[in-house]
Every structure is written in C-alpha cells, then in structure tokens.
N, C-alpha and C positions, 0 to 999 in steps of 0.2 A: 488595493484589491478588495472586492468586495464581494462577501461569503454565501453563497447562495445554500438554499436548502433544499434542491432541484439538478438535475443535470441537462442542461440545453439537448434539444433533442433527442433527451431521452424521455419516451413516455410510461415508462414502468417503476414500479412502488421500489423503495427501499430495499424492499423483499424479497422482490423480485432480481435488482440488480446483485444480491446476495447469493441469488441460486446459479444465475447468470454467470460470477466470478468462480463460484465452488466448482461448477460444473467444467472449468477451463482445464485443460491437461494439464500438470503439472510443474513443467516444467516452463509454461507460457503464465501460470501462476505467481511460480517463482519472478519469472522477470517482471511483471504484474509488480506486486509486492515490492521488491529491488527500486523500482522507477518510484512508486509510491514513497519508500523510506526517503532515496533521493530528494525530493520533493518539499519532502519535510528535513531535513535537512536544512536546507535551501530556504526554505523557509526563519528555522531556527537563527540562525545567519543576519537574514534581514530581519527580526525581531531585536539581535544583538546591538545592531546596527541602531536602532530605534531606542536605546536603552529600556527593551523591554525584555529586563532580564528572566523572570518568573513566567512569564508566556514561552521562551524560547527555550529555559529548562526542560517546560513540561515536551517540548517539540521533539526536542534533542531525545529524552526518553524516548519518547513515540515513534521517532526515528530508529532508534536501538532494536527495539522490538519489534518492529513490523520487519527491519533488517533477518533479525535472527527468524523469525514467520519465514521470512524467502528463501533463508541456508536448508531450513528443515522441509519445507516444500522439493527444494532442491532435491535436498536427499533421501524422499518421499517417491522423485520422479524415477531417480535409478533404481527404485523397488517392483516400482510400478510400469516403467518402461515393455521389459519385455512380454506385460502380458498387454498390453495394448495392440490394437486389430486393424 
C-alpha cells in the first residue's frame, strides 16, 4: 500500500479537513475515530506479519489512543446530545 500525502477527491488543505472532522456531531465523531483506531489496528497486524516490529508498536499505541479519543468523544456526545437542535 502506498502512503499518500493527499486524499483522492478531496480538494481541501489539511486544515481544512480538520475543521471538517471537528465540526461532526459527536457522536458520528466518535464512530469516525472508532473506524480510524480499527484501521490502525489492522494495520499493526500486518506490520507484525512483515516482522516490522518497532513500526507496528508505534501503530498499536496509535491505535490505543485514538481508541480512547472515541470513548471520550462518546461520552462528550451524551453531554452534548440534548442541547442539540
């Protein structure tokens, strides 16, 4: 697989896709996040696979954390739910 520094059909800056993500309800954040951790996950795995153990650590962490980003988003959205319009 090969790592672009771009997203296909998207035409908007780094920054933009930033404000884009922040700006998601919360709880479509969370799942956001959730799918991302996944991913890296998954990743991790197939680094393992490759005995590329120091690349799939750092994955694994990355994974960790964007996981717990998605619990706390989560429970960011039942604060935020009912004042939503």
């Amino acid at each position: 697989m090969e790592h672009k520094d771009y997203i296909k059909h998207y035409a908007g800056s780094v920054e933009d896709l930033t404000e884009e993500l922040g700006n998601l309800r919360y709880d479509t954040l969370a799942n956001f996040l959730e799918m991302l951790a996944a991913k890296l996950e998954r990743d991790s795995a197939k680094n393992i696979a490759k005995d590329r153990l120091k690349l799939a650590e750092h994955l694994k962490d990355a994974h960790q954390c964007i996981k717990e980003a998605s619990w706390n988003i989560a429970k960011a959205w039942v604060v935020a739910e009912p004042y939503e319009v």
